[in-house]
mmCIF file as gemmi writes it, N, C-alpha and C atoms, coordinates in Angstrom:
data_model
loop_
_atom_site.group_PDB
_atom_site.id
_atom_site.type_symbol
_atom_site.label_atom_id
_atom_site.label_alt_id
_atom_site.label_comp_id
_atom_site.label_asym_id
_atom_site.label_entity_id
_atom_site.label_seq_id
_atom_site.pdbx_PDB_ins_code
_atom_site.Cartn_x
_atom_site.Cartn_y
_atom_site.Cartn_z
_atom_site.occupancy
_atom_site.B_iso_or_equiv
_atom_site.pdbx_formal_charge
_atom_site.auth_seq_id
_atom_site.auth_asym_id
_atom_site.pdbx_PDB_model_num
ATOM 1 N N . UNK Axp A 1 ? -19.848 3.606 -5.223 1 0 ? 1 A 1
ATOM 2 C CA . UNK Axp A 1 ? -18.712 4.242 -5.859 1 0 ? 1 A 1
ATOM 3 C C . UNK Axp A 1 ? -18.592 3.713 -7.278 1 0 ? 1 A 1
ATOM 4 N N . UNK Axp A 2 ? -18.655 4.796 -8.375 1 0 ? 2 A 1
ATOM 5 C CA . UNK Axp A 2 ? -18.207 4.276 -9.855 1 0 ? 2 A 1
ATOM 6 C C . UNK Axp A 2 ? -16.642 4.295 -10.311 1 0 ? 2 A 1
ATOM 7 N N . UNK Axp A 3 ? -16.172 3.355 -10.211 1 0 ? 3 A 1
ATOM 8 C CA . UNK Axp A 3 ? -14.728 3.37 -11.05 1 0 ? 3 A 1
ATOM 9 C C . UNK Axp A 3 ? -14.702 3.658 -11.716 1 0 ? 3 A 1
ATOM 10 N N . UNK Axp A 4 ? -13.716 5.011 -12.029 1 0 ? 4 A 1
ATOM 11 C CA . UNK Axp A 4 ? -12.979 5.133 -12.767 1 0 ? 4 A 1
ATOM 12 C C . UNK Axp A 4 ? -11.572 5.098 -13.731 1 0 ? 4 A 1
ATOM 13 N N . UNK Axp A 5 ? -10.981 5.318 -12.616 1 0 ? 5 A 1
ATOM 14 C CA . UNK Axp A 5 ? -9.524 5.137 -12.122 1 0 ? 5 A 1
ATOM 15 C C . UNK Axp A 5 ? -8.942 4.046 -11.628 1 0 ? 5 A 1
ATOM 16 N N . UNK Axp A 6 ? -8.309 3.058 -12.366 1 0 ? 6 A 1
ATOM 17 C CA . UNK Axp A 6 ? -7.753 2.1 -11.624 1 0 ? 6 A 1
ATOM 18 C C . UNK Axp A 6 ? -5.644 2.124 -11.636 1 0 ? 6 A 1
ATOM 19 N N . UNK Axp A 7 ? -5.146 1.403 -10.53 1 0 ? 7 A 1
ATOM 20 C CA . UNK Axp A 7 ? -3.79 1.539 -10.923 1 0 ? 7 A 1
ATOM 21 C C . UNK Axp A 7 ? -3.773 0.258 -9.976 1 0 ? 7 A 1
ATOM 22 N N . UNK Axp A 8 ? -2.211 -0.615 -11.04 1 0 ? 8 A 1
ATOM 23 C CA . UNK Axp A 8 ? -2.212 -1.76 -9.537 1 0 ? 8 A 1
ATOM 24 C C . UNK Axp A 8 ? -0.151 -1.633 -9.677 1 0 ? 8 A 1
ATOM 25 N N . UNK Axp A 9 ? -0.08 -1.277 -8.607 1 0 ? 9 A 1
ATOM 26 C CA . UNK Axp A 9 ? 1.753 -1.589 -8.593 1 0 ? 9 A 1
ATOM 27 C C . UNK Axp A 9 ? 2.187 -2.711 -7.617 1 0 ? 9 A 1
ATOM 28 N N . UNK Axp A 10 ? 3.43 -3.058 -8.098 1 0 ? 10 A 1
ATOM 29 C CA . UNK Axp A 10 ? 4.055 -4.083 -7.326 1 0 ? 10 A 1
ATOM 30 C C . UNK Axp A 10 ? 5.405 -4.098 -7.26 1 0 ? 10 A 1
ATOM 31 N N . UNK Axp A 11 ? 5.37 -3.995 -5.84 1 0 ? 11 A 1
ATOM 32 C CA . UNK Axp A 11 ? 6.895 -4.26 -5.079 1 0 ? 11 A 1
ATOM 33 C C . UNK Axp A 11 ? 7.566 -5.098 -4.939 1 0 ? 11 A 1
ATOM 34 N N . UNK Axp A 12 ? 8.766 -5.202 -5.2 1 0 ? 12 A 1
ATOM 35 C CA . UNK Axp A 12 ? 9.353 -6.518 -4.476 1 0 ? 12 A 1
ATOM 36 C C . UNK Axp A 12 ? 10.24 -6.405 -3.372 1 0 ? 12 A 1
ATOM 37 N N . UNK Axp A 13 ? 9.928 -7.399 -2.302 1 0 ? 13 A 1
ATOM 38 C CA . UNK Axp A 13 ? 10.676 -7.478 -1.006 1 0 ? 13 A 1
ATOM 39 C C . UNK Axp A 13 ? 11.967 -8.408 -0.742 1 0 ? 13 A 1
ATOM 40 N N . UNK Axp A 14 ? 12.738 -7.803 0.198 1 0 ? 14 A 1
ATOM 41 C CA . UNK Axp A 14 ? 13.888 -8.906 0.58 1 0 ? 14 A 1
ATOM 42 C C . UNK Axp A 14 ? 13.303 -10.105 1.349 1 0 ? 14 A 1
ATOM 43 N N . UNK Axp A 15 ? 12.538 -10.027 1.83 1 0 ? 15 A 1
ATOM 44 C CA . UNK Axp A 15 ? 12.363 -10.958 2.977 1 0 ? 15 A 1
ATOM 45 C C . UNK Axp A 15 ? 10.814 -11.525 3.719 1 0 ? 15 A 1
ATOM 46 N N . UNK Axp A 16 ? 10.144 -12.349 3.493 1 0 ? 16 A 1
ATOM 47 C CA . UNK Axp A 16 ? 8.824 -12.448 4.171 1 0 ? 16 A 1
ATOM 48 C C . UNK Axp A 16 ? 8.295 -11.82 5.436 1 0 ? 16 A 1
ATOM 49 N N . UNK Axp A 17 ? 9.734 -11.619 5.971 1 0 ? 17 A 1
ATOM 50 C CA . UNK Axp A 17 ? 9.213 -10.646 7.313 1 0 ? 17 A 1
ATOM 51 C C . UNK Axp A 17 ? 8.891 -9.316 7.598 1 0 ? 17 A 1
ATOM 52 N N . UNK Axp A 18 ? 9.686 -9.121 6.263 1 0 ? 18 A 1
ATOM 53 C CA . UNK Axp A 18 ? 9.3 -7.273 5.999 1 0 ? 18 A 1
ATOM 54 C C . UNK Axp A 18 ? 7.874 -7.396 5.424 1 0 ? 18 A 1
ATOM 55 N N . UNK Axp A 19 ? 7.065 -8.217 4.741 1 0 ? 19 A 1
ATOM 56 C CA . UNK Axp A 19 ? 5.73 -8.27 3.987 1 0 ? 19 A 1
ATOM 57 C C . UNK Axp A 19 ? 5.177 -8.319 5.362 1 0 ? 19 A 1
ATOM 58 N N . UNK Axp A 20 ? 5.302 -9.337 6.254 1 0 ? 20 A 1
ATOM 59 C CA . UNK Axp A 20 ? 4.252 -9.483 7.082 1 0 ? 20 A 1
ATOM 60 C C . UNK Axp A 20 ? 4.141 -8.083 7.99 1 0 ? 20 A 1
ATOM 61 N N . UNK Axp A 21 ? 5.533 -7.558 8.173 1 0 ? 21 A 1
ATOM 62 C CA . UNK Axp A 21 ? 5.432 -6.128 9.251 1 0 ? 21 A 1
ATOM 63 C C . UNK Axp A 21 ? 4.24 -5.07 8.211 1 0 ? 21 A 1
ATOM 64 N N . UNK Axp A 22 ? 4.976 -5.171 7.177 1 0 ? 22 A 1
ATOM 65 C CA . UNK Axp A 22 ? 4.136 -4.03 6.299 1 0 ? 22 A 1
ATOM 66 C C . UNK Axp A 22 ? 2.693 -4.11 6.835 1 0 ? 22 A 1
ATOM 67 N N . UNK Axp A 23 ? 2.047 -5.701 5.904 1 0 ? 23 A 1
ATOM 68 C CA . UNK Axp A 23 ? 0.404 -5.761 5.97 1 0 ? 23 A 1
ATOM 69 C C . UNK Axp A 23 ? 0.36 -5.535 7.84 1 0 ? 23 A 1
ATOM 70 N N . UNK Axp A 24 ? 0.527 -5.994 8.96 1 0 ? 24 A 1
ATOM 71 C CA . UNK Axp A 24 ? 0.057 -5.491 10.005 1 0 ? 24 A 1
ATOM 72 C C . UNK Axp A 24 ? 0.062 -4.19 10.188 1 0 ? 24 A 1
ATOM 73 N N . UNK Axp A 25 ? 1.264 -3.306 9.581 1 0 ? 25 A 1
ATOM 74 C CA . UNK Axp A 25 ? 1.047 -1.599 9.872 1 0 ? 25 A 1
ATOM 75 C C . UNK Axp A 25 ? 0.194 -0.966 8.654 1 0 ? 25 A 1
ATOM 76 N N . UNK Axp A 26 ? -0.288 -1.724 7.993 1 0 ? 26 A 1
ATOM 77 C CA . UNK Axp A 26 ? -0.812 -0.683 6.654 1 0 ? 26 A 1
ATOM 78 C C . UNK Axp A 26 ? -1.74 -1.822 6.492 1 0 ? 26 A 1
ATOM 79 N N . UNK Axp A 27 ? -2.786 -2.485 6.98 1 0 ? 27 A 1
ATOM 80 C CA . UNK Axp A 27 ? -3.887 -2.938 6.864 1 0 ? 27 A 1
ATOM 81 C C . UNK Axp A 27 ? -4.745 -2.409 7.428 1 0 ? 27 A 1
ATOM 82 N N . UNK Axp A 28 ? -5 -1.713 8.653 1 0 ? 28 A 1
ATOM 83 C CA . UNK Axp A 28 ? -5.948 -1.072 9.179 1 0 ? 28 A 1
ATOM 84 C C . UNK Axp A 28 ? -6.08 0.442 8.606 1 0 ? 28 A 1
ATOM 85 N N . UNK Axp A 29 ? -5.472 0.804 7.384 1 0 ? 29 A 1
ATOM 86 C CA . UNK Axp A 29 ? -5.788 1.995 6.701 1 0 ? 29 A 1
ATOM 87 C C . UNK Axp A 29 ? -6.311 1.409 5.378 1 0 ? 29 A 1
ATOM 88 N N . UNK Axp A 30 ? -5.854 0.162 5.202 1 0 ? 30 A 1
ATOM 89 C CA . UNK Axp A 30 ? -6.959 -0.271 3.696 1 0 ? 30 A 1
ATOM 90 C C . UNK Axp A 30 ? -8.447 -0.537 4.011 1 0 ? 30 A 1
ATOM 91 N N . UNK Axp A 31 ? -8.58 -1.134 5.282 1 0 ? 31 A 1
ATOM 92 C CA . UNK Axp A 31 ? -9.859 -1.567 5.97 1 0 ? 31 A 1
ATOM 93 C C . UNK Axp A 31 ? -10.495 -0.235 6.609 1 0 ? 31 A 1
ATOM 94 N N . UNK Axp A 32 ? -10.318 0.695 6.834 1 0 ? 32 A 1
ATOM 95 C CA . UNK Axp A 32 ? -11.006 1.9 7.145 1 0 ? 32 A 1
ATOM 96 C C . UNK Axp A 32 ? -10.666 3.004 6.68 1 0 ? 32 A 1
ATOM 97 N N . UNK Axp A 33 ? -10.599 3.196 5.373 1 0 ? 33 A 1
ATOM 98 C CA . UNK Axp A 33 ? -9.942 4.368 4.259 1 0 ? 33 A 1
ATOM 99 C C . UNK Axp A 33 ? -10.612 5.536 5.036 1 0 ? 33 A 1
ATOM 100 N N . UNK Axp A 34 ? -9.46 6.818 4.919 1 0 ? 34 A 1
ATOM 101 C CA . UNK Axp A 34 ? -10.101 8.021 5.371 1 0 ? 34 A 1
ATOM 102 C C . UNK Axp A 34 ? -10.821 8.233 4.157 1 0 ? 34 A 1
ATOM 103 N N . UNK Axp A 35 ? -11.634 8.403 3.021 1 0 ? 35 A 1
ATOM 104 C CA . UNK Axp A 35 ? -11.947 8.572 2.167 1 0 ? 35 A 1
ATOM 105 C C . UNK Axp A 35 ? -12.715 7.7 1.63 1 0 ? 35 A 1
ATOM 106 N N . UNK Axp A 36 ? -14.157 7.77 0.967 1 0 ? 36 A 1
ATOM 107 C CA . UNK Axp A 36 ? -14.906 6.937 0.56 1 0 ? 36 A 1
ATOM 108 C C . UNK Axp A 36 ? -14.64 6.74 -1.473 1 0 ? 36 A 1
ATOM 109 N N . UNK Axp A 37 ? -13.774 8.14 -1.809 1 0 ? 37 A 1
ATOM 110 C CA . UNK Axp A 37 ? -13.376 8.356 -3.102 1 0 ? 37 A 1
ATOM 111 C C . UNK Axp A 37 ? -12.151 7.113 -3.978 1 0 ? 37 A 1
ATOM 112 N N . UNK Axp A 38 ? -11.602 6.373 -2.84 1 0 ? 38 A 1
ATOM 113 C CA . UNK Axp A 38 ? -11.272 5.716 -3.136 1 0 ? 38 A 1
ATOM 114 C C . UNK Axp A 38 ? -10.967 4.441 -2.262 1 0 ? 38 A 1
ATOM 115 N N . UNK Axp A 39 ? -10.608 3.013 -2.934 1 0 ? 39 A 1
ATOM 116 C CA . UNK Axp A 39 ? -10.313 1.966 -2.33 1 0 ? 39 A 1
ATOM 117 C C . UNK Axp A 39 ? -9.57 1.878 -2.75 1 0 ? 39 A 1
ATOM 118 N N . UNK Axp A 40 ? -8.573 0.639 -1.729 1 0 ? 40 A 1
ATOM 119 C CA . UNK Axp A 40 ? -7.034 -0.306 -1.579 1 0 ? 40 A 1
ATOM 120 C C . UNK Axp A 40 ? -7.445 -1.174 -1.391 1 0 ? 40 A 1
ATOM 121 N N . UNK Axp A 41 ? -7.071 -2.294 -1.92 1 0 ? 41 A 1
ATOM 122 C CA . UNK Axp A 41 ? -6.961 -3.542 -1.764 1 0 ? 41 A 1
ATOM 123 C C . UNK Axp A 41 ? -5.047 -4.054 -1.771 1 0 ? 41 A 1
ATOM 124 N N . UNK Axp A 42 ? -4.508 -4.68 -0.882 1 0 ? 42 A 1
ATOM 125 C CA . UNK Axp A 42 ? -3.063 -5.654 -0.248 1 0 ? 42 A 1
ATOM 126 C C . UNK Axp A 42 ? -3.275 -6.634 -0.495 1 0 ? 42 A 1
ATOM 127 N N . UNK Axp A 43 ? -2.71 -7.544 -1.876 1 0 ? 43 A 1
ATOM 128 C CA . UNK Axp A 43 ? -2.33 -8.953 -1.789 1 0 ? 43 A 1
ATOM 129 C C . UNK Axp A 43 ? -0.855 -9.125 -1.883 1 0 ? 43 A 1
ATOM 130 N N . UNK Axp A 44 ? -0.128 -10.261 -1.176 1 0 ? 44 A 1
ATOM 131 C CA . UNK Axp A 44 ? 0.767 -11.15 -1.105 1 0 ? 44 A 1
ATOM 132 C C . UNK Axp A 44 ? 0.983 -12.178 -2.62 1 0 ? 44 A 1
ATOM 133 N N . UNK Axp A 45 ? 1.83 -11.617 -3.182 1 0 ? 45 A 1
ATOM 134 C CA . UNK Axp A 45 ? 2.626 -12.601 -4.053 1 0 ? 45 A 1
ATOM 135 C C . UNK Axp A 45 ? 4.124 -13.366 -4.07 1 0 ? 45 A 1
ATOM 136 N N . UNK Axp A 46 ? 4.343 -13.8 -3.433 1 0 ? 46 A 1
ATOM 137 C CA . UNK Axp A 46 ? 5.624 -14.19 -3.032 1 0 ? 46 A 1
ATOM 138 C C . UNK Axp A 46 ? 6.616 -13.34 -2.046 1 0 ? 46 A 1
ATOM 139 N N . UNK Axp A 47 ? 7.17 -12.822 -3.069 1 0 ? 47 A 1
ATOM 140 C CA . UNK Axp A 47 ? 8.129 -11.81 -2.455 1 0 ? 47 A 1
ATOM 141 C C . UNK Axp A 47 ? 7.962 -10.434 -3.324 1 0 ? 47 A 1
ATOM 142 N N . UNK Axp A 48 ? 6.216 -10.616 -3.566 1 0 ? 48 A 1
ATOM 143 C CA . UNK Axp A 48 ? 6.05 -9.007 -3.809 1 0 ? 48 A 1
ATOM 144 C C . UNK Axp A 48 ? 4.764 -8.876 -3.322 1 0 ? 48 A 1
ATOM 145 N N . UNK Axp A 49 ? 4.4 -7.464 -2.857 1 0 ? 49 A 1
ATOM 146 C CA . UNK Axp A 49 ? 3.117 -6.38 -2.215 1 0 ? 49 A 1
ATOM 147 C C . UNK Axp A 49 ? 2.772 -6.274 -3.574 1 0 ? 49 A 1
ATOM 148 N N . UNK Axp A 50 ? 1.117 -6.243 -4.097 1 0 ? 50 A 1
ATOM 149 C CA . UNK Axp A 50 ? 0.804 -6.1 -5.305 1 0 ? 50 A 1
ATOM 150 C C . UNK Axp A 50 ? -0.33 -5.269 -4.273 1 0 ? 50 A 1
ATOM 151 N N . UNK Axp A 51 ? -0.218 -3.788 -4.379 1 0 ? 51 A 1
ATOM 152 C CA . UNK Axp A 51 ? -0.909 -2.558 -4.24 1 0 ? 51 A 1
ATOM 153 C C . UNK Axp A 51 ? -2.362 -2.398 -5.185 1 0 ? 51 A 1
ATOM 154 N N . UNK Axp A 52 ? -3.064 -2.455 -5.202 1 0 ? 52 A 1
ATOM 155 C CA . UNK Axp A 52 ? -4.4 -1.973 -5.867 1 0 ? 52 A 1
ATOM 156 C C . UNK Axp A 52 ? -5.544 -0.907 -5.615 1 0 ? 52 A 1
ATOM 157 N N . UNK Axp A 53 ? -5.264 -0.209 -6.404 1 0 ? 53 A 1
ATOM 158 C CA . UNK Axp A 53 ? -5.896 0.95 -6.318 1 0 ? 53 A 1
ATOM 159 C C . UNK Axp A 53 ? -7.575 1.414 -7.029 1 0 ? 53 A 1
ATOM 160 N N . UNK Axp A 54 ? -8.181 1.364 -6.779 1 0 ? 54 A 1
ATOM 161 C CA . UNK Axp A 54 ? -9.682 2.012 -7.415 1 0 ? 54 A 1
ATOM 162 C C . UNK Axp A 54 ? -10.307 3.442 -6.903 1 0 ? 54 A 1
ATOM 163 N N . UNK Axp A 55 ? -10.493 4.131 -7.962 1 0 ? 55 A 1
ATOM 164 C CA . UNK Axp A 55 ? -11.262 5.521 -7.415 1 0 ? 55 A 1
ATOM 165 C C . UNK Axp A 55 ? -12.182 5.864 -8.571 1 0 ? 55 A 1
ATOM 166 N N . UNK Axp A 56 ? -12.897 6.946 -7.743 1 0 ? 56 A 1
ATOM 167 C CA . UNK Axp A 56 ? -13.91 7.901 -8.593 1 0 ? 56 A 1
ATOM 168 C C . UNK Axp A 56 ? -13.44 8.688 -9.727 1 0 ? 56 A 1
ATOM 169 N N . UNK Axp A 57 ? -12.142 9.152 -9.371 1 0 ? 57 A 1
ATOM 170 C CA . UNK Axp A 57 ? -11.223 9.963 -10.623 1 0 ? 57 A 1
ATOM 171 C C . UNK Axp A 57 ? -9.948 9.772 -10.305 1 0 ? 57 A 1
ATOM 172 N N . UNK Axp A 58 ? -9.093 10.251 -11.279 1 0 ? 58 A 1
ATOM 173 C CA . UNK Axp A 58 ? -7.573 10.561 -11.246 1 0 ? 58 A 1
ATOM 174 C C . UNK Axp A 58 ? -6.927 11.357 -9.76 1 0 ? 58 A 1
ATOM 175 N N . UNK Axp A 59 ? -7.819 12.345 -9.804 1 0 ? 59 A 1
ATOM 176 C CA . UNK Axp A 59 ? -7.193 13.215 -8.687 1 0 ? 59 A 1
ATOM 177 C C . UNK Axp A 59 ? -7.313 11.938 -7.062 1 0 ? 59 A 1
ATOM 178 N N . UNK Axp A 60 ? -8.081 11.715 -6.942 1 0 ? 60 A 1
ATOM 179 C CA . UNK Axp A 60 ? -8.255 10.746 -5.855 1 0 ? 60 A 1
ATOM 180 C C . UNK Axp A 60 ? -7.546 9.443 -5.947 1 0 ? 60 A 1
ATOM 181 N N . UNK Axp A 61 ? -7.151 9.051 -7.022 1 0 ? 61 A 1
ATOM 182 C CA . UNK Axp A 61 ? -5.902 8.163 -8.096 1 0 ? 61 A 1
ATOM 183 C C . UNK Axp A 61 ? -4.798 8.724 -6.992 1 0 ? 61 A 1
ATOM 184 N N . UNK Axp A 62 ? -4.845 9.681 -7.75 1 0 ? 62 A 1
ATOM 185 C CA . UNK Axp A 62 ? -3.379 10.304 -7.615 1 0 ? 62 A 1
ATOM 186 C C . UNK Axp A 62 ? -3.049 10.288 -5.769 1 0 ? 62 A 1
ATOM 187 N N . UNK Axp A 63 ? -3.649 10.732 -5.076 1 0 ? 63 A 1
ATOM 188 C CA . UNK Axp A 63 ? -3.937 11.042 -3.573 1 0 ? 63 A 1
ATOM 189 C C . UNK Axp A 63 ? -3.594 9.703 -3.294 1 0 ? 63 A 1
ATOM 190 N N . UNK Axp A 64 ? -4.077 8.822 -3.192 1 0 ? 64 A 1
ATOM 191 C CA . UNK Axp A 64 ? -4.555 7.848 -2.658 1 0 ? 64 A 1
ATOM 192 C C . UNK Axp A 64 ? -2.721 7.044 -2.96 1 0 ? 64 A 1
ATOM 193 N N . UNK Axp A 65 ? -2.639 6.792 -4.058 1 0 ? 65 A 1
ATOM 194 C CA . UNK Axp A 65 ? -1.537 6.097 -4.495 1 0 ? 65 A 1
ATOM 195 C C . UNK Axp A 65 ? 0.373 7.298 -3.673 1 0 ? 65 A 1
ATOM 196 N N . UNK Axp A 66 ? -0.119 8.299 -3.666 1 0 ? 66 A 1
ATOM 197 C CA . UNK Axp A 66 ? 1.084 8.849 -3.046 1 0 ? 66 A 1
ATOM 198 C C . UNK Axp A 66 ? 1.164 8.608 -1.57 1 0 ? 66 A 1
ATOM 199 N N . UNK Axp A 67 ? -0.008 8.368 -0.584 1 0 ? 67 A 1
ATOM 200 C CA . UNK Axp A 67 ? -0.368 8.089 0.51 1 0 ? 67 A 1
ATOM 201 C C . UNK Axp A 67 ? 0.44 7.122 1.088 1 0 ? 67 A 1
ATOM 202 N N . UNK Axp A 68 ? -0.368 6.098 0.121 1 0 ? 68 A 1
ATOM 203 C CA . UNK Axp A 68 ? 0.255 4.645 0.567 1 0 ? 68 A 1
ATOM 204 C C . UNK Axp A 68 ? 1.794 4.201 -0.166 1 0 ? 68 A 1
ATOM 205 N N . UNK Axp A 69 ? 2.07 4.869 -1.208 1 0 ? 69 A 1
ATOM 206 C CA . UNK Axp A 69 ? 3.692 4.692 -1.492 1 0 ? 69 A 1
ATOM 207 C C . UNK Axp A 69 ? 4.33 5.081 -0.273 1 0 ? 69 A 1
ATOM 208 N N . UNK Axp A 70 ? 4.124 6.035 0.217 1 0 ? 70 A 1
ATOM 209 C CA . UNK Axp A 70 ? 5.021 6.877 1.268 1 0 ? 70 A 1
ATOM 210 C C . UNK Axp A 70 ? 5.062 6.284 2.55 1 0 ? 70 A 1
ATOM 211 N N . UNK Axp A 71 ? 3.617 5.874 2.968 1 0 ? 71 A 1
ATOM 212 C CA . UNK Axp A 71 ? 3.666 4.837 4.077 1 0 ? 71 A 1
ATOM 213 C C . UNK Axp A 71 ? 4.281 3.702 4.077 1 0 ? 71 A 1
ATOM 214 N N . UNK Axp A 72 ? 4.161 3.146 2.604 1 0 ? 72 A 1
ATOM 215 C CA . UNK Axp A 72 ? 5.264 1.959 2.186 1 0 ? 72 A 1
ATOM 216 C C . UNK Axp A 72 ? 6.659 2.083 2.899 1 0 ? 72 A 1
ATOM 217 N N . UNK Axp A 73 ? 6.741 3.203 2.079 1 0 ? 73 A 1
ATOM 218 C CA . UNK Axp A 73 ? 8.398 3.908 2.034 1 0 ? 73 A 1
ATOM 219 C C . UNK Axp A 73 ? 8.9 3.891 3.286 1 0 ? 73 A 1
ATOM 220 N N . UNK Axp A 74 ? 8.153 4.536 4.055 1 0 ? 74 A 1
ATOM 221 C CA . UNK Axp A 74 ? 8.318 4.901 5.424 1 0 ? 74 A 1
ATOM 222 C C . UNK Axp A 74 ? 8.678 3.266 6.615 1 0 ? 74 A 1
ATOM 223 N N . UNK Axp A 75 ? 8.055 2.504 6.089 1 0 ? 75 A 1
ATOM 224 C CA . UNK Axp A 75 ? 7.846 1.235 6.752 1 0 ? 75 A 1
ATOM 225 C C . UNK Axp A 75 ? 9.163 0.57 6.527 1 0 ? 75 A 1
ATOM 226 N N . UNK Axp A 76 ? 9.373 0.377 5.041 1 0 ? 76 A 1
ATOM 227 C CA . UNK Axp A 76 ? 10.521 -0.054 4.925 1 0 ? 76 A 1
ATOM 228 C C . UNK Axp A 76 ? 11.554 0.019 5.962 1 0 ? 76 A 1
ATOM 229 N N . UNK Axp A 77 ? 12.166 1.737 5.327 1 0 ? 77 A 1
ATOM 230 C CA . UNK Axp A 77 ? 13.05 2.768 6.137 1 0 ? 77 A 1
ATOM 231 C C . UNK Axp A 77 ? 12.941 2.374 7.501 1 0 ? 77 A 1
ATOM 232 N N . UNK Axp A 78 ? 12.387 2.245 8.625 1 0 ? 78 A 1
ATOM 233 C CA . UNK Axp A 78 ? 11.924 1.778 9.636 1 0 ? 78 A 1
ATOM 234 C C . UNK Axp A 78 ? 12.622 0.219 9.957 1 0 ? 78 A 1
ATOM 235 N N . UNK Axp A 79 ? 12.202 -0.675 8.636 1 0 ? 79 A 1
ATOM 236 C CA . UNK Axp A 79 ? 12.268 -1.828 8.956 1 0 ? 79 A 1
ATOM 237 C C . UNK Axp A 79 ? 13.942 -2.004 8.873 1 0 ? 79 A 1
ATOM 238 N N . UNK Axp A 80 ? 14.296 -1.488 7.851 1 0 ? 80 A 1
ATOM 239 C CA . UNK Axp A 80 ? 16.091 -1.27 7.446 1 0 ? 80 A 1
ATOM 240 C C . UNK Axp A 80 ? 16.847 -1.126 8.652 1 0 ? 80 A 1
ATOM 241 N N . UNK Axp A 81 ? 16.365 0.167 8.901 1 0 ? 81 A 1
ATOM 242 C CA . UNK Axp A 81 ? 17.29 0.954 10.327 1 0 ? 81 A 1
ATOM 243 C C . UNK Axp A 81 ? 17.018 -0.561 11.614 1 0 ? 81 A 1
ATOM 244 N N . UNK Axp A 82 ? 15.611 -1.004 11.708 1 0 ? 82 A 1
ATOM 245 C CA . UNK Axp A 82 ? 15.503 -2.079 12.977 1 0 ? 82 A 1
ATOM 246 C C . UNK Axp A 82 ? 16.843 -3.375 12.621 1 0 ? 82 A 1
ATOM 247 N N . UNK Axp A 83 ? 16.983 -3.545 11.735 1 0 ? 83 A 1
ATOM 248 C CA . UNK Axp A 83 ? 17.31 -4.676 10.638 1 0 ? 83 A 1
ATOM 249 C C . UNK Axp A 83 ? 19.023 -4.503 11.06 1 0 ? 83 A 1
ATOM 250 N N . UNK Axp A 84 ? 19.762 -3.075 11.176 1 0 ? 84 A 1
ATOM 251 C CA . UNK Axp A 84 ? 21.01 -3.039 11.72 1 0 ? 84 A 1
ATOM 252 C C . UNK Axp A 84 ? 21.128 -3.009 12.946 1 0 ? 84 A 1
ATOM 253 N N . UNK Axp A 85 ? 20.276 -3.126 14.052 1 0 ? 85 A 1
ATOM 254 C CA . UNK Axp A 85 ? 20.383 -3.064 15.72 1 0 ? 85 A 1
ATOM 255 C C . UNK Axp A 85 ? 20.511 -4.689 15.725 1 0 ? 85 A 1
């Protein structure tokens, strides 16, 4: 794969326990990407997810990075709602 496209974002979290839920539900999609057009890489910085993104082009940029925001998103939302029971 030739890079083209790179993007790296970073989140910040309330709590170490929401990082660790995240990487267990959204590590086995960085480690077996449906797509060979692009890679993810998940590191841990304190109390932030630093997201990294590499692809062949923009469009697969673009794909790739709305994917995993949303799964983010989604995890959170999840973790919030568990967080008031």
């Amino acid at each position: 794969m030739s890079i083209n496209s790179k993007a790296t974002i970073k989140i910040k979290f309330s709590s170490e326990k929401q990082i660790r839920s995240l990487f267990n539900a959204i590590t086995p999609e960085t480690e077996k990407p449906p797509t060979k057009r692009a890679r993810v890489k998940l590191e841990n910085d304190g109390l932030f997810v630093v997201l990294l993104v590499e692809s062949d082009d923009t469009i697969a940029l673009r794909a790739t990075l709305n994917s995993y925001l949303r799964w983010i998103n989604s995890i959170v939302n999840v973790l919030e709602v568990i967080d008031t029971f």
